[in-house]
C-alpha positions in Angstrom: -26.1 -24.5 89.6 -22.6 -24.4 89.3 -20.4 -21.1 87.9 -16.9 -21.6 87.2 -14.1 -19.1 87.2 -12.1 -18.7 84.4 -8.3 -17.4 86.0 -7.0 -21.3 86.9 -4.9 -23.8 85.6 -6.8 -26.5 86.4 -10.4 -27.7 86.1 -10.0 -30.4 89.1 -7.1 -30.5 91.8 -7.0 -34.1 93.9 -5.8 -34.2 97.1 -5.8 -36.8 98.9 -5.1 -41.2 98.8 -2.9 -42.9 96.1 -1.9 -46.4 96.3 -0.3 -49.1 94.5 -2.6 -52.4 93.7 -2.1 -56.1 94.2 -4.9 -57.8 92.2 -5.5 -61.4 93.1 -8.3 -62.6 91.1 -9.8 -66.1 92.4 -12.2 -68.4 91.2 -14.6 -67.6 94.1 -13.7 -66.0 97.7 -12.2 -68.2 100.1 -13.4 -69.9 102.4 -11.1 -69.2 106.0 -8.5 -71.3 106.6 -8.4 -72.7 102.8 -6.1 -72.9 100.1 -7.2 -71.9 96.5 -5.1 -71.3 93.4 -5.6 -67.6 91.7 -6.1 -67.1 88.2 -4.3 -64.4 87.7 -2.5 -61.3 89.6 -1.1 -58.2 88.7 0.2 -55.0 90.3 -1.2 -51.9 89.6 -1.6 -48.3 90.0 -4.8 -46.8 92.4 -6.1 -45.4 95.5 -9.1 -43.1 95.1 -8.7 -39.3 94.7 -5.6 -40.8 92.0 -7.4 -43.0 90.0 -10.2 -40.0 89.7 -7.7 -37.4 88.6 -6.8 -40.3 85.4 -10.4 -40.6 84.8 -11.1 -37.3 84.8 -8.0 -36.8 82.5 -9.2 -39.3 80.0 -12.3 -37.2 79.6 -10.8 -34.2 78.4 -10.1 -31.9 81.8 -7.5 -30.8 83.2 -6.0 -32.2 86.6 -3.7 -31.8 89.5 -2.5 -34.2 91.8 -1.3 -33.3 95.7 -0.5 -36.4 97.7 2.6 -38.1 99.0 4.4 -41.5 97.9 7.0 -43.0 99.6 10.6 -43.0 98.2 10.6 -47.2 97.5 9.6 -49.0 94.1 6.3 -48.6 94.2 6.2 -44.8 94.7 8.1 -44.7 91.4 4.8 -46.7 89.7 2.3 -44.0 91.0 3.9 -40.7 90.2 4.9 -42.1 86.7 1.1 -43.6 86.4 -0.2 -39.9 86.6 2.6 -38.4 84.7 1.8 -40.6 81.9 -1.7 -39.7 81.8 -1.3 -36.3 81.7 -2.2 -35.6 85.5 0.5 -32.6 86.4 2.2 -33.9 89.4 3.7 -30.3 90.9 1.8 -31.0 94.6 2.8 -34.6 94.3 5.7 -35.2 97.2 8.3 -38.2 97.9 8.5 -39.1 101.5 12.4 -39.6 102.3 11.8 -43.6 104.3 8.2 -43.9 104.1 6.4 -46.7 102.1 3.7 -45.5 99.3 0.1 -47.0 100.4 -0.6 -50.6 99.4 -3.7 -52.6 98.9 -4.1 -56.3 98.1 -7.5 -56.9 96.4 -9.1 -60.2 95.8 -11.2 -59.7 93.1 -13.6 -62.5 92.9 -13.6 -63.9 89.0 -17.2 -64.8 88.5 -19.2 -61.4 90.3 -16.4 -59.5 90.2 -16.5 -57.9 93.1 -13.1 -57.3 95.9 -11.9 -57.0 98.6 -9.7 -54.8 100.2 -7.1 -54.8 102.0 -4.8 -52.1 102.6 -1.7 -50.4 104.8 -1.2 -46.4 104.4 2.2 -45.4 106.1 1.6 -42.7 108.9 4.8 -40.8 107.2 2.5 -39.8 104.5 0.2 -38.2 106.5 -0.4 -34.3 106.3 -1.1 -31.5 108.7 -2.9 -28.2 108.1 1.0 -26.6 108.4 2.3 -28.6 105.7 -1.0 -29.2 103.4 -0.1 -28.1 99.6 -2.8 -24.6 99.9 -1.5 -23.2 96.1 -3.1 -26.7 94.8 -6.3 -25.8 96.2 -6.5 -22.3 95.4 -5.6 -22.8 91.1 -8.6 -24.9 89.9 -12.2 -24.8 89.6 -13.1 -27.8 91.7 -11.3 -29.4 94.9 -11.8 -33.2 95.5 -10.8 -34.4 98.5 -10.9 -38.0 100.4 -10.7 -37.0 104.4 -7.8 -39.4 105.6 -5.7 -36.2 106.6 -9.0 -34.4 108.3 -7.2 -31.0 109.3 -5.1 -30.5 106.9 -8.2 -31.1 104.3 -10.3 -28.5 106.2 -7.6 -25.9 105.7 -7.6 -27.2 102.2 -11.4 -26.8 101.5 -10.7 -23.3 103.2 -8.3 -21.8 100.8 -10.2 -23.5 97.7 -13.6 -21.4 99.4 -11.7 -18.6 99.2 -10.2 -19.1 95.7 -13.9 -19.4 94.7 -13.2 -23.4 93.9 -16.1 -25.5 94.6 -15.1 -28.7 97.4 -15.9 -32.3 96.3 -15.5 -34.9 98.8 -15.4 -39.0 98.3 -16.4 -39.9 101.7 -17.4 -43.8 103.8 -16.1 -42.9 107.3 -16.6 -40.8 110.6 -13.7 -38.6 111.4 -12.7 -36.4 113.9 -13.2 -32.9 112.4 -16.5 -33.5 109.7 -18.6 -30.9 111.2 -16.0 -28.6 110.3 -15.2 -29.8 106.9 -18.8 -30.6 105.4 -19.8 -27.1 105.7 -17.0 -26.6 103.4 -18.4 -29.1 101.0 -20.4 -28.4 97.4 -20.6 -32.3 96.1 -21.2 -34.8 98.3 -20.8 -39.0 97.2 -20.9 -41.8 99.2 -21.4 -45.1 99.6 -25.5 -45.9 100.1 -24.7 -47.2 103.8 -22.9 -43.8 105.0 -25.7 -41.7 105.1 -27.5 -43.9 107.3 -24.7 -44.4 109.7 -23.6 -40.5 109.8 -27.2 -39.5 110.3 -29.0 -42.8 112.1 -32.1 -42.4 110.0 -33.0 -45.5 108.5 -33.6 -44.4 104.9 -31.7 -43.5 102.3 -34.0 -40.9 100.8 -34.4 -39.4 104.4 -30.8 -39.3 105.4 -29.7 -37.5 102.0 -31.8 -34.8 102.9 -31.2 -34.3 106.2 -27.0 -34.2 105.5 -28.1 -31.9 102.7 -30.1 -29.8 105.1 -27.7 -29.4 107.5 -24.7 -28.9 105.6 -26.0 -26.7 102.7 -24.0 -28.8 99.8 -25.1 -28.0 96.7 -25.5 -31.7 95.2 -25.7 -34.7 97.6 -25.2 -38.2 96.2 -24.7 -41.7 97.3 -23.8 -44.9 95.0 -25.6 -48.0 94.4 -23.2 -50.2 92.6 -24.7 -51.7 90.1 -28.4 -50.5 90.6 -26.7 -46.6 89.7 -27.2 -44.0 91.9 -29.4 -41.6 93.9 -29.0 -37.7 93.5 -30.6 -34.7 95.5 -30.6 -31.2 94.1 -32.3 -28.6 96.4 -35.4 -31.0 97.3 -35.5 -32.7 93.5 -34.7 -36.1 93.9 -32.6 -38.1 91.2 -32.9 -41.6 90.8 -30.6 -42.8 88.0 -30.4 -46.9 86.5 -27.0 -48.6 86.5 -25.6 -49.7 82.9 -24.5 -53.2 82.1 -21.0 -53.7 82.0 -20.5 -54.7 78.4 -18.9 -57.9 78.4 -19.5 -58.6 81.8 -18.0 -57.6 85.2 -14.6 -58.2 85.6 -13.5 -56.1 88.8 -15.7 -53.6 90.6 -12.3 -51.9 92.1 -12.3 -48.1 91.6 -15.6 -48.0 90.3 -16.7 -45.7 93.0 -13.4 -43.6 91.9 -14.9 -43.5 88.1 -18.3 -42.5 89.4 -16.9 -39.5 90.9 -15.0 -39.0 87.7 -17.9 -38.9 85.4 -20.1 -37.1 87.5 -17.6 -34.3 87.9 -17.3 -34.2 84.5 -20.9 -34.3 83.4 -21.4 -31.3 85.8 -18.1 -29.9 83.8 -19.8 -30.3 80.3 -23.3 -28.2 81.5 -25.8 -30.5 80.9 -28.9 -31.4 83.4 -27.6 -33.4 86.4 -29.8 -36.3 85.5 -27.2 -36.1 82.5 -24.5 -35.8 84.8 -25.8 -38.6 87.1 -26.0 -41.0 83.9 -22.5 -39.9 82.7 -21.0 -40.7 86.3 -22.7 -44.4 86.1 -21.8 -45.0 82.6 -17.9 -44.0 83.7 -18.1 -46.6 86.8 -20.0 -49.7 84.9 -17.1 -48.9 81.9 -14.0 -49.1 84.2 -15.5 -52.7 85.4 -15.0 -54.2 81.9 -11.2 -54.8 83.3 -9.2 -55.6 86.2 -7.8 -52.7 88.6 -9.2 -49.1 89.3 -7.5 -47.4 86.0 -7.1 -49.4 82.8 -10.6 -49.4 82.1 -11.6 -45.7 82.5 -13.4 -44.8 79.4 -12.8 -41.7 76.7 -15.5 -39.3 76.2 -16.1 -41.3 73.0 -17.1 -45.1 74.7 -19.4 -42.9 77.5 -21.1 -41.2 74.6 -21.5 -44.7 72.8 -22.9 -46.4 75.9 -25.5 -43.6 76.3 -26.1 -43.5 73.0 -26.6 -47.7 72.9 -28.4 -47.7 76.2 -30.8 -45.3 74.6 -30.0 -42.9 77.4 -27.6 -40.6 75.3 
């Protein structure tokens, strides 16, 4: 299903949202107009196409990083959060008086689950004129998050044309998609997007019909902890959820990890329904601790899980 070429430097190129973390984990969610005390808080480096680059780079591919950061404090946490992983940071820019995107996250201690809220400077922003094209057009696969629409269109155009295939992490209508999900190979969302983009009332049904219209090649949608759904040409892939071993401590950027295993399950060749296990395994593993990027496995604990989960 999928061919690579051989002539780039990079397996994956991100472009799209970083952001710098503020993890308040509480005892439960508060009620309005409360008072409760944490248990703990940290700050942290995320936002989504960032946090899949690192994920991706902890399983043995090669990554690029286009996005902007601000020029305070907390820009200097996310570029050095990629460098140190490995993710090459030559698309990366600092914005001269803009503020790197922010997110506070309560993370609710028994479940798990966040969350979010978040501020992106407008400074950051991109437009088609300005959008980094070299990143696009020296790896194998673009992924993309939409929050710059036109400048991602002409990315997805010069990665086309550079014989890249266009991966998008997508949960909102924008100005611009029926331009941009021609464009688009892989597909993942959220299990309530399809619904909303297409207004048929069934996930099955809705898959299909975004896969009919826009041609991608895999179309997928996430089920937190119940896995995922897949569709491949008219094959439909349903695909079990993994307990998180040692329980679920914070389901932030577990959509992010998704993405990264499943990008690198269709890397390593196999079936997709390997693929599609790899991609949950990734996301339940990233769960075992708090923020989007500590957790994210090797190719050695996803290979375990599989193996331990019988599914390897």
């Amino acid at each position: 299903m999928f061919q690579f070429v051989s002539d780039k430097r990079f397996d994956v190129a991100g472009f799209g949202t970083n952001a710098v973390d503020f993890l308040i984990e509480v005892p439960s969610y508060p009620a309005f107009n409360s008072k409760i005390e944490l248990s703990r808080y940290a700050q942290m480096a995320g936002g989504e196409v960032a946090s899949t680059m690192v994920g991706l780079q902890r399983l043995g591919l090669s990554t690029s990083y286009a996005g902007r950061f601000g020029s305070d404090a907390a820009g200097d946490i996310g570029i050095r959060s990629l460098a140190d992983e490995g993710v090459d940071t030559e698309f990366a820019e600092r914005i001269s008086e803009a503020s790197t995107q922010i997110a506070f996250i309560i993370v609710d201690e028994v479940s798990g689950e966040r969350t979010v809220i978040w501020k992106r400077d407008q400074k950051l922003a991109y437009s088609p004129d300005d959008a980094p094209l070299d990143a696009a057009r020296d790896c194998r696969i673009l992924h993309i998050t939409p929050h710059d629409a036109a400048a991602c269109i002409a990315m997805a155009q010069a990665a086309k044309e550079a014989g890249a295939y266009v991966s998008i992490d997508i949960d909102n209508v924008f100005d611009g998609i029926d331009s941009l999900l021609p464009m688009v190979d892989i597909f993942v969302a959220s299990a309530d997007f399809p619904e909303r983009l297409t207004g048929i009332d069934s996930l099955e049904r809705s898959l299909a019909e975004l896969s009919q219209t826009y041609g991608f090649r895999l179309t997928c949608a996430t089920l937190g902890s119940q896995g995922s759904i897949l569709l491949a040409d008219t094959k439909i892939i349903r695909t079990p959820g993994f307990d998180v071993p040692g329980g679920c401590v914070d389901t932030t950027g577990a959509g992010d990890a998704f993405r990264a295993g499943l990008l690198y399950g269709i890397f390593s060749g196999g079936s997709l329904e390997t693929a599609a296990a790899s991609a949950n395994a990734v996301a339940a593993l990233k769960c075992r601790k708090l923020g989007a990027r500590d957790a994210l496995p090797s190719v050695k604990e996803v290979t375990t899980l599989l193996k331990n989960a019988g599914r390897g």
